[in-house]
Phi, psi and omega in degrees: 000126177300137180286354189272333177279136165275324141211125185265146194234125170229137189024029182300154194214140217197117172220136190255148163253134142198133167097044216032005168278147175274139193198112205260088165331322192226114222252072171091004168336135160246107183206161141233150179253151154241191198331078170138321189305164185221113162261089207286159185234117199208162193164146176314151131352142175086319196288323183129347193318304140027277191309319200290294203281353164293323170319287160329310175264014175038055183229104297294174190310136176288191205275330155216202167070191197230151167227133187245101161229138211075049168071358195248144182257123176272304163338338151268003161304172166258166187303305174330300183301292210287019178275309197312312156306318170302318189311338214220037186218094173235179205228140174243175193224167197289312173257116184310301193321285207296342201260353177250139191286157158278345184258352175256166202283236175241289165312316161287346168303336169270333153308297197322330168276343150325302192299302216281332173289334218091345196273107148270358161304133176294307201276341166314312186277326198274307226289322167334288194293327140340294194279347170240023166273306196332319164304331165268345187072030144276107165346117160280283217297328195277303218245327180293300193319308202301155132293157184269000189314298165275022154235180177283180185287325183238032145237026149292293162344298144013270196274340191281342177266014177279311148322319172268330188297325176330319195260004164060067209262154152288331200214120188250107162274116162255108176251102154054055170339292196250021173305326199260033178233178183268147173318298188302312164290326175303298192331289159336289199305310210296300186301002191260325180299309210287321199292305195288353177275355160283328197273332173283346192042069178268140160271159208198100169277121182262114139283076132306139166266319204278107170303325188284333156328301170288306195309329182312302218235003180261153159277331163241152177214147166229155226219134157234146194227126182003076164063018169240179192243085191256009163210149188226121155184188199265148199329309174295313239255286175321313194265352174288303213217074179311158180226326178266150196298301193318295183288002156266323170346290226281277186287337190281326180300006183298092189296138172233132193249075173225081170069092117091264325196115175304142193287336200232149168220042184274322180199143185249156161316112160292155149062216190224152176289131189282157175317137185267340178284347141248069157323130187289144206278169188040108241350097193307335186271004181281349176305304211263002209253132168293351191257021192288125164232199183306328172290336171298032174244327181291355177169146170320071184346127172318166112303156182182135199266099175307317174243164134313096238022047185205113193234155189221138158299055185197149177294331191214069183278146179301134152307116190262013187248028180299143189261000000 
């Protein structure tokens, strides 16, 4: 393992049962972050992005492959071990509200992984909590007494990452952190995540559907597709020269106000997305790619690295050396 990663997702595979058929939501993904970085993860509805980061915090353990984090294979802890690892793993989830018990207060809710850590000093856990609503920029004097009830959408948002900074984590998954807010509040949310991955030094998988949302805040962003990954490369790089038909697509739906006229017009999607429970054999995006021939149906294209750090999944990758 490169000592700069923090964490590695090798061949994870993730299966859901319906209508009794098996079916692999995250279908053998590879990737890693490393240290200090922020990795946007984007893809339609559907594709498993979800699945990817519960999987990481092994809520639940996925169905094979490894997540390494530290150095540590978390798929093989016992529980004991993996609560403890977890302290240093946290999660922010897509709706702030739904994501808060409703019957407790603000402070305990942010304690509460304190507790659950063991930290039993009172004035410690409260002093804690103080310091990281205070961080979010929530009144701790105003807001521990409180419900989440009497707040808004994006200070529920707040309070839920004032929660996760409590545990002083290495590592933050964010699923679509600011989806459920006003336009006005992502902002917010989002430059308040840039702030705090600096004064805490969070590494940080950003999960997102909004693409221009991942260029903001990522260093890297890798693209998913029905449950797989075909393009990895860095945020300026991706969004300069897409190499996969599926992430030009991906970027031509970007509404744009330059006269009316879309930023990216290299390619558009065909048809509707298959079924995950039958995926088209060998490159699942070849149903929808106008650039299909007969070898995507036979196997899954390699990765394979075009550039210095930019890698693609395809038989018939967009020129990438685009200026």
């Amino acid at each position: 393992m490169n000592k700069e990663n923090l964490l590695v997702v090798e061949n994870l595979t993730v299966e859901y049962e319906a209508g009794g058929k098996s079916f692999a939501a995250v279908a053998g993904i590879d990737f890693e972050i490393r240290k200090g970085e922020t990795l946007g993860l984007v893809g339609e509805s559907g594709c498993g992005k979800s699945s990817t980061g519960r999987a990481i915090l092994q809520l639940p353990k996925p169905t094979s492959g490894s997540v390494t984090f530290e150095g540590v294979e978390l798929t093989q802890l016992e529980s004991k071990e993996l609560r403890k690892v977890r302290q240093r793993i946290q999660m922010i989830f897509q709706d702030p509200i739904s994501s808060l018990n409703p019957r407790r207060r603000v402070g305990d809710i942010v304690a509460e992984p304190l507790m659950i850590a063991g930290i039993k000093n009172r004035y410690e856990r409260e002093d804690r909590v103080r310091t990281a609503l205070e961080a979010v920029g929530v009144d701790p004097d105003i807001s521990m007494d409180r419900r989440p009830h009497q707040f808004s959408g994006g200070q529920c948002q707040r309070i839920c990452l004032a929660r996760t900074l409590v545990m002083e984590p290495s590592l933050v998954v964010c699923d679509e952190p600011a989806s459920a807010l006003d336009v006005s509040v992502q902002a917010q949310i989002l430059n308040l995540l840039e702030d705090m991955k600096q004064q805490y030094g969070l590494t940080m998988l950003f999960i997102s559907h909004d693409l221009s949302v991942v260029k903001n805040i990522s260093d890297r962003v890798a693209v998913m597709y029905l449950g797989m990954i075909c393009e990895i490369a860095s945020s300026e790089r991706l969004y300069k020269a897409p190499a996969h038909p599926y992430t030009s697509a991906l970027l031509a739906s970007i509404p744009c106000m330059q006269g009316g006229a879309q930023c990216y017009t290299d390619l558009m999607l065909l048809g509707g997305i298959p079924s995950p429970i039958n995926p088209p054999s060998g490159c699942r995006f070849r149903t929808r790619c106008s650039r299909a021939e007969e070898v995507c149906s036979g196997r899954v294209p390699k990765f394979t690295e075009i550039e210095p750090g930019h890698l693609v999944s395809c038989y018939f990758p967009l020129t990438a050396n685009k200026n």
